[in-house]
Structures are given as C-alpha cells and as structure tokens.
C-alpha positions as CSV (number, residue, x, y, z in Angstrom):
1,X,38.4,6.5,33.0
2,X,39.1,8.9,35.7
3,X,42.0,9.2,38.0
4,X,42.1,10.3,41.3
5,X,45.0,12.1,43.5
6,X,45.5,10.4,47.1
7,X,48.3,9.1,49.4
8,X,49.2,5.5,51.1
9,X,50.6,5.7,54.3
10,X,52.7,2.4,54.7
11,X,53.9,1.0,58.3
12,X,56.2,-2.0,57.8
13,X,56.7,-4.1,61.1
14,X,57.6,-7.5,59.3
15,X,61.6,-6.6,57.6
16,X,60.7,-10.2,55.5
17,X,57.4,-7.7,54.2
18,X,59.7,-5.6,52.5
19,X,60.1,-7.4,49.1
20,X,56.9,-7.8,48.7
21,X,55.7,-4.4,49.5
22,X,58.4,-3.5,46.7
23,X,56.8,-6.1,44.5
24,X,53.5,-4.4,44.9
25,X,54.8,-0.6,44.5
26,X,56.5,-1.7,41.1
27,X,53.3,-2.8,39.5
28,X,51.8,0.2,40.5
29,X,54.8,2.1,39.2
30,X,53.0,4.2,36.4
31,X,50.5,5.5,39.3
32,X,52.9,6.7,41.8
33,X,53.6,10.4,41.7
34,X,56.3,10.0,44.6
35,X,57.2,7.8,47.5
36,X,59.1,8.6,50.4
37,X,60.2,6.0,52.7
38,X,61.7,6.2,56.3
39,X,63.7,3.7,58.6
40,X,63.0,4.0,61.6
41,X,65.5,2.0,63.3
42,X,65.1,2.9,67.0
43,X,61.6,0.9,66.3
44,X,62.6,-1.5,64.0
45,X,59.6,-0.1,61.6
46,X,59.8,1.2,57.7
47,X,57.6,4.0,56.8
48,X,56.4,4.8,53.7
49,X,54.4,7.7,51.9
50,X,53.2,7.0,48.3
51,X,51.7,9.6,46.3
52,X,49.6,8.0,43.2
53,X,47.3,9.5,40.7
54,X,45.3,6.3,39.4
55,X,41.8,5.1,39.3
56,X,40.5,4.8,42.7
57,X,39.7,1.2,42.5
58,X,43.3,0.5,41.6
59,X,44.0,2.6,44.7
60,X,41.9,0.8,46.8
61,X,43.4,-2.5,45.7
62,X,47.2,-1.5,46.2
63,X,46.2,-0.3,49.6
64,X,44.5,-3.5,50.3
65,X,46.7,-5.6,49.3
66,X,49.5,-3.6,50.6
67,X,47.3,-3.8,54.3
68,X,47.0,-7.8,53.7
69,X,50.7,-8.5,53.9
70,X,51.9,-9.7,57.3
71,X,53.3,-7.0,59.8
72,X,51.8,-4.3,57.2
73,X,49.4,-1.4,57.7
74,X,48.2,0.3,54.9
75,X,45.3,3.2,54.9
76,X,44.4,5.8,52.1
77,X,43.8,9.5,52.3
78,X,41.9,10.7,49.0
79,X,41.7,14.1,47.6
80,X,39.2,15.5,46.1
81,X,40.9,16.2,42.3
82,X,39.6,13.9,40.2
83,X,40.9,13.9,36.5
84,X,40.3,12.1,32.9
85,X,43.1,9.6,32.9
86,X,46.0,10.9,30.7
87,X,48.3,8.3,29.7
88,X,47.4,5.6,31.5
C-alpha cells in the first residue's frame, strides 16, 4: 500500500470537541508525523496542525471524521510524495 505525506488543519470551536478530537488523533497515532496545537484564548478556539504519512484514504477518513464533530473544522492539504508504506 502506498502512503502519502499531507497536513490536517484543525479549528476547534466546541471545548466539549476536545476529547473526542483526542480520541480520534490517538487512533491515528502511528500516522502522525507531528502535531502542533494552539490556544487561542482571546477567541475561545484550539488550533491544531497534524502532520501524517498514511494511506490517503485513512487521511481522508480522519479528516472527515475529524470535520463531523460538532464545533470542528477539518480540511486536508496533500503533497505530492507518495511512498510504499514502511511499517505500517
């Protein structure tokens, strides 16, 4: 199977979303490259980068599900490096 490089941008507006985006980002866990994740108080918003190197229809269904949760955007940005997966 082949893996593809790409990033998640997450934009919590729902604090009781939180958990669950968690829950999400830990079954994803082997995937994820990095994640970076910013409070933004002054809004009341989290944001969050993910980095992942998985098969692009697990990617797709992270971001989707990620994007169904209430108060949640999610939207992808895909490179173009695509790999045989190693590992995973």
């Amino acid at each position: 199977m082949e893996t593809r490089v790409a990033v998640i941008a997450v934009i919590i507006e729902n604090e009781e979303s939180v958990s669950k985006v968690n829950e999400l980002l830990h079954t994803a866990r082997e995937y994820i490259i990095g994640r970076m994740g910013i409070p933004y108080k002054a809004r009341g918003i989290n944001l969050i980068s993910i980095a992942v190197d998985a098969p692009q229809p697990l990617i797709a269904e992270l971001s989707g599900r990620l994007g169904q949760l209430p108060g949640v955007s999610a939207k992808t940005a895909y490179s173009n490096v695509i790999s045989k997966a190693e590992g995973h």
